[in-house]
N, C-alpha and C positions, 0 to 999 in steps of 0.2 A: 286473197279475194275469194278462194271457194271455201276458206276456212268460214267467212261473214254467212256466205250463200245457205251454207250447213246451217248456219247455226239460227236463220233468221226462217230457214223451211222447220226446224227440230220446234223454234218458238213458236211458230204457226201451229202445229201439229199440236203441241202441247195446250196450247189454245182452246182450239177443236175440239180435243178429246176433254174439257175443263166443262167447257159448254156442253158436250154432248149429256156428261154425267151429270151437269147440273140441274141440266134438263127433264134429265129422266126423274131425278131425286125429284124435283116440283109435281112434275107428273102423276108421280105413284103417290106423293103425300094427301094430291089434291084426289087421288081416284081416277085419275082420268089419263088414258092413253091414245085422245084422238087428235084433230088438229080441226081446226074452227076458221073458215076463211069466208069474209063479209062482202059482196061486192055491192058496190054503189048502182045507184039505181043509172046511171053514167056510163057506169065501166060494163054493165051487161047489154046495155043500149049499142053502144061500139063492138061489142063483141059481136050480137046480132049482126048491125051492118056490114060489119068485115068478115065474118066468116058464116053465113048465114043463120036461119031459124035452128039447123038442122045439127049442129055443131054445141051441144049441150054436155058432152064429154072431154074432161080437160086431166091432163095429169099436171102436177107441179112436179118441178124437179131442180135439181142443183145441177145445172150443167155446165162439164167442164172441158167438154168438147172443141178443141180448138184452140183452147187457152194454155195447155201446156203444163198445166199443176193438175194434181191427184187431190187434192183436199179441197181446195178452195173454188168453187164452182160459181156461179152468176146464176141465179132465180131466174125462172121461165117455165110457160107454160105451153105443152101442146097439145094442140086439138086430138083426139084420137077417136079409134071408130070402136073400140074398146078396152077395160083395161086388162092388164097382163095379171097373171097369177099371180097371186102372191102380193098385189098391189092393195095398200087401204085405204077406204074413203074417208075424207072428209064431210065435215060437218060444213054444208054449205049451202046459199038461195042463190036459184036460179038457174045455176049449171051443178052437174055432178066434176066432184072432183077427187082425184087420185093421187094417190102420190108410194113411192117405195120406204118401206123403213128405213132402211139404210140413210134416206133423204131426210129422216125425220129431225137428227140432231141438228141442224142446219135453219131450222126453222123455229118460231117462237109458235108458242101455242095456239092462238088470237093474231090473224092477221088479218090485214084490210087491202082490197084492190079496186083502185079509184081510178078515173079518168082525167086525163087535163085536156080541152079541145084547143087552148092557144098553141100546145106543145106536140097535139096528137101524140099524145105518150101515156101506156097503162103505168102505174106507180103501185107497188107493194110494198105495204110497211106493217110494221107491227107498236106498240105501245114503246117497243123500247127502243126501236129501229126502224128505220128504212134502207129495204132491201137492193132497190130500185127504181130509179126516179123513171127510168125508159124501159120499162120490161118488156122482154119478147115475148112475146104472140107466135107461135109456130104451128103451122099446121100438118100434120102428119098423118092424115087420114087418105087423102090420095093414095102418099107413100107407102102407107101399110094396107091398103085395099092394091093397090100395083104387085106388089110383093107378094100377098095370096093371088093374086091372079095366074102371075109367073111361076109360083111353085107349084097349084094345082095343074099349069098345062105341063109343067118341066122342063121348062123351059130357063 
């Protein structure tokens, strides 16, 4: 049984790393090393609502928080009050968005973020996939405004 386990994490990986360089190859052939994400005129409308006017900064990320695997992550996006060094933006309308290299191989170049109001569900996909029919929305602005407050008093 952990001989399967091995060997279906090693296919995974091998996977990953398939995509990531195939990625990159498309990339540099095209010129282009950014990431393009479309939101529906929909999905920026809900964003507003739920997380106010004020909430225009968003990282994408591959997170794998909780789920127990090191490679394979679940798409999400959180609100934040700014991005971290080292972070690159995307090509995007409406909201700024961010995202880590490292997160880059995980993504297709051209993605789209739509709404569904019968499912109240954001959905990200790209031409060759869908990422996520139920994508999370996270907001991490509080948390990261709480955190500087804490370590400026020393608390």
């Amino acid at each position: 049984m952990d001989n399967v386990f091995l060997i279906i994490l090693f296919a995974k990986t091998i996977i990953n790393l398939l995509v990531y360089f195939r990625t990159r190859l498309i990339r540099k052939q095209r010129g282009q090393s950014r990431m393009i994400i479309q939101w529906s005129a929909e999905s920026l409308r809900e964003v507003r609502l739920r997380y106010g006017e004020e909430a225009t900064t968003w990282k994408l990320v591959s997170d794998s928080e909780g789920c127990g695997c090191a490679m394979n992550g679940v798409a999400a996006f959180w609100a934040i009050n700014e991005p971290e060094l080292g972070d690159l933006q995307a090509e995007s309308n409406g909201v700024e968005v961010f995202y880590e290299k490292r997160h880059e191989v995980f993504f297709d170049e051209l993605m789209r973020v739509s709404y569904d109001p019968d499912k109240r569900a954001f959905k990200l996909a790209s031409d060759g996939q869908i990422y996520c029919n139920q994508l999370r929305m996270e907001d991490r602005r509080k948390r990261s405004a709480a955190l500087l407050e804490t370590n400026a008093t020393g608390g």
